[in-house]
N, C-alpha and C positions, 0 to 999 in steps of 0.2 A: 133348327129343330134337331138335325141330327147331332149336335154338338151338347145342345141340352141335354140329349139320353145319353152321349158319352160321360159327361159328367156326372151324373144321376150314379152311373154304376160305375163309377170309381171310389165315387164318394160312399157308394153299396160297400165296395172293398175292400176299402177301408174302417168301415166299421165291423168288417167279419174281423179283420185281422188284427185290430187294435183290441179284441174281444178274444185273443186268445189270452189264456192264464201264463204266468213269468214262467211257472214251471215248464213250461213245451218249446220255450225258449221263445220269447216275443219278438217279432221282426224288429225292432229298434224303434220304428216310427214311418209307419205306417201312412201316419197322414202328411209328413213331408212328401213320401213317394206318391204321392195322391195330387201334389202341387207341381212336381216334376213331370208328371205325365200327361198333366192339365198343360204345363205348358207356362204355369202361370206365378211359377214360385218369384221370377224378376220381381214383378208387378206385386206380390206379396209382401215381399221381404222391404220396400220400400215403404211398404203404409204398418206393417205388422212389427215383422222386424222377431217373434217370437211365435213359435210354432208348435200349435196347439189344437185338437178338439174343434172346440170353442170356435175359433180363431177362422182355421180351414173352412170347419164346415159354412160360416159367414160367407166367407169370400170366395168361396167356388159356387154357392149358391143364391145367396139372395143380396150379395154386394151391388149397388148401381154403380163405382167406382171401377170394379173389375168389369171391361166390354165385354166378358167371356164365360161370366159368372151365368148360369139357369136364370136367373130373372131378368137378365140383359137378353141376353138369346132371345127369350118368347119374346120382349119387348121389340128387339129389331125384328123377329121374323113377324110381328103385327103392323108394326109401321113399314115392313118392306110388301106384305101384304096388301095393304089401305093404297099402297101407291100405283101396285096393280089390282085392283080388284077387280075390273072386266073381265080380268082373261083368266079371274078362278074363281071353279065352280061355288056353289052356294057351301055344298058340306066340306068343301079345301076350307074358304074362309069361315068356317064356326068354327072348326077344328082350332084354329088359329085364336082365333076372337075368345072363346069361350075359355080355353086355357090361358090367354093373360089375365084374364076376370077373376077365374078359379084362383090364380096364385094369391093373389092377394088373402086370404083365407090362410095359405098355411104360414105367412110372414110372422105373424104372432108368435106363432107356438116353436118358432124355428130352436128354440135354448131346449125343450124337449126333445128326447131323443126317442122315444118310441114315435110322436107326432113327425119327428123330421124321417124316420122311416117309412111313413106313411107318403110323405110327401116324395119320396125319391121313389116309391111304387106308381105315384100318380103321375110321375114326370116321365115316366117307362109306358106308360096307359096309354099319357097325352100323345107321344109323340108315336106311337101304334097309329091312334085313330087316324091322325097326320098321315102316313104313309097310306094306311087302309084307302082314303079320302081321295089322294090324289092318283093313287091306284086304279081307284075303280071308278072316279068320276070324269077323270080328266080328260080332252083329246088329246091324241096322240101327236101331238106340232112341237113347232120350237120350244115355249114357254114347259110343255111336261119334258122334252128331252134335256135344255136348261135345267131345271129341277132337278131331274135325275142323276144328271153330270154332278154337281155341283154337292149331291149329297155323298155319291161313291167317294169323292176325292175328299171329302170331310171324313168321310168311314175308314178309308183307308188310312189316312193319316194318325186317326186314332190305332184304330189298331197295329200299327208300326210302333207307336209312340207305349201304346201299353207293351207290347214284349219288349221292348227296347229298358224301360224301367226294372219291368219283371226283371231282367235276365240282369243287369247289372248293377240297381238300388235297393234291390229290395230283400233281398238273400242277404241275410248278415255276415261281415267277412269271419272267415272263418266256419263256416255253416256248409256242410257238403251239397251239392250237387244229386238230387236224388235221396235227402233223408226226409226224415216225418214231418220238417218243417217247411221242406222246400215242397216237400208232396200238397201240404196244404193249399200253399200259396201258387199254384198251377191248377189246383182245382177251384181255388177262388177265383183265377182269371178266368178260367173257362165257364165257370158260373156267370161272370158279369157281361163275358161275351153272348151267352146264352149257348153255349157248345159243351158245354158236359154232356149231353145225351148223343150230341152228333158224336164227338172223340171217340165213347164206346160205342156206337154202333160203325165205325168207320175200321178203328184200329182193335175194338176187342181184346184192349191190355191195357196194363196199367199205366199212369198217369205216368208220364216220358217227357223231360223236356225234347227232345228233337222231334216226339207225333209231335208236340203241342204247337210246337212252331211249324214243324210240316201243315198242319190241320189250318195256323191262320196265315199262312205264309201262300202257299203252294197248291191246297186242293181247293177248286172250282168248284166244288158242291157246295163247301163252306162259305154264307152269304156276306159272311165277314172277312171272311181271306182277303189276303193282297191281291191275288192272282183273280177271284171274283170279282173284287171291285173294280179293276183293268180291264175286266174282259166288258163291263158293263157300258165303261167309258168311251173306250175304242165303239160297242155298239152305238151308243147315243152321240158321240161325236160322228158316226158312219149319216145316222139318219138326221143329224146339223146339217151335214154337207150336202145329202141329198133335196133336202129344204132348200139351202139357199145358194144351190146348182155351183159350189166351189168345195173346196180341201185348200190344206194349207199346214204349217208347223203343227198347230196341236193335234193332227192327225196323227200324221208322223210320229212326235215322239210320244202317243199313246199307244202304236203298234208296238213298237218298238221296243219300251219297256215291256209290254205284253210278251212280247216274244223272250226277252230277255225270263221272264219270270215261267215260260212255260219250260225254258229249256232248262232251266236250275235244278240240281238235287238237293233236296236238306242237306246230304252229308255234308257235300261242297260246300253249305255256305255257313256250316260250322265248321269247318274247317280254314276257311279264310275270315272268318269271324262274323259273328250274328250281328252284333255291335256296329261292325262296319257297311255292311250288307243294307242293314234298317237304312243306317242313317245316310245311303247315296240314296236308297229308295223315298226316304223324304223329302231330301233335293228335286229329286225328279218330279216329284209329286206336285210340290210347289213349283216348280217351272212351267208343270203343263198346266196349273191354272193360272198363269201368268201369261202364259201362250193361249190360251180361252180368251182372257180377259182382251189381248191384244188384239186378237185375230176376230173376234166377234163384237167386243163390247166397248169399245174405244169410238 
């Protein structure tokens, strides 16, 4: 589910910035940087092959070929759903249920592009109610801190993966750092993060690539930061272990990198590189759900 609304608002993203006019200087392509940060351009460029509109918006959203695509997502998190339904509550599973139903409805209209907006607004809705659901109905045992784990380390990896784009594909070369194009497209990210109103009431200035990365990087207020989604991790793996009276690896290296990310400065890690910084934070990221998966789910 959380992987659906990541793509929902990239896919948002790129329709803001493919909707800019030549004259303002158009980012290039907009919707390849849309397949790079999806993650999913390999698996594109094999079936497609040509990158387009058209093309993108299919196969990030309503492809069954792509495991990754919005309509794959709800599908597995419905039939991952059906396989436990005991242990979730009634309003988890409609939440669930009622949203693969819905899709079906906007599969027609997907070559529309006012329709297909509509549809990336209902896929932001669905996956609200989803959180709202397990939120407020769930107890608080293995299967909701499971849950929770499993969505932070999806969230995070997105938003690693979107600055990581942002800051190196998507800025046209030769296009400064800080002009009216690259202003755009920093306020477009923060839009789809939903942090445009956090940024200004946090920093009180103008749009800055290093707040923008400090804001998803570094501060804990921000529910989409790296450093939030770690701290949430480290909690829900605290009360795994209190559950089932052990600790082990994935403990550890969720401290760890916690601690790593508390004691970091932005400058510092523009200075030895944003670029590189992401992408060990990815590594790790992927490790500690490899360390989940071994340590609990084997």
């Amino acid at each position: 589910m959380e992987r659906a609304d990541f793509l929902a608002r990239i896919l948002d993203a790129a329709s803001r910035l493919a909707s800019l006019p030549s004259s303002q200087g158009s980012t290039g392509d907009p919707w390849a940087s849309a397949l790079e940060s999806s993650g999913a351009a390999e698996g594109f460029n094999a079936k497609y092959g040509t990158v387009d509109e058209r093309t993108v918006r299919h196969y990030l959203a309503f492809d069954p070929d792509n495991a990754s695509s919005i309509r794959s997502c709800l599908e597995r998190a419905r039939h991952n759903a059906r396989s436990v339904r005991t242990a979730l509550t009634v309003e988890l599973w409609e939440a669930i249920n009622e949203a693969w139903i819905d899709l079906k409805s906007f599969e027609a209209g997907q070559d529309d592009r006012e329709a297909f907006a509509r549809f990336l607004e209902w896929v932001k809705s669905v996956t609200l109610t989803f959180d709202g659901a397990a939120y407020r109905t769930m107890l608080r045992n293995d299967a909701y801190w499971f849950l929770r784990i499993g969505d932070q380390i999806e969230r995070a990896d997105n938003t690693a993966r979107l600055l990581d784009v942002k800051y190196h594909l998507l800025l046209p070369e030769g296009e400064s750092v800080g002009g009216n194009l690259d202003y755009f497209q920093w306020t477009t990210l923060l839009r789809e993060v939903s942090a445009l109103t956090a940024y200004r009431w946090v920093y009180r200035d103008t749009i800055q690539a290093w707040l923008v990365a400090d804001l998803l990087i570094l501060n804990r207020q921000m529910p989409r930061s790296l450093a939030s989604c770690q701290a949430e991790i480290v909690g829900g793996l605290d009360q795994i272990a209190e559950a089932y009276g052990r600790r082990g690896l994935s403990q550890r290296q969720a401290s760890a990198t916690l601690r790593r990310l508390s004691e970091a400065r932005i400058e510092t890690i523009f200075q030895s590189g944003l670029h590189e910084f992401i992408s060990s934070f990815i590594e790790e990221n992927n490790a500690l759900g490899a360390a989940i998966f071994e340590q609990y789910l084997v």
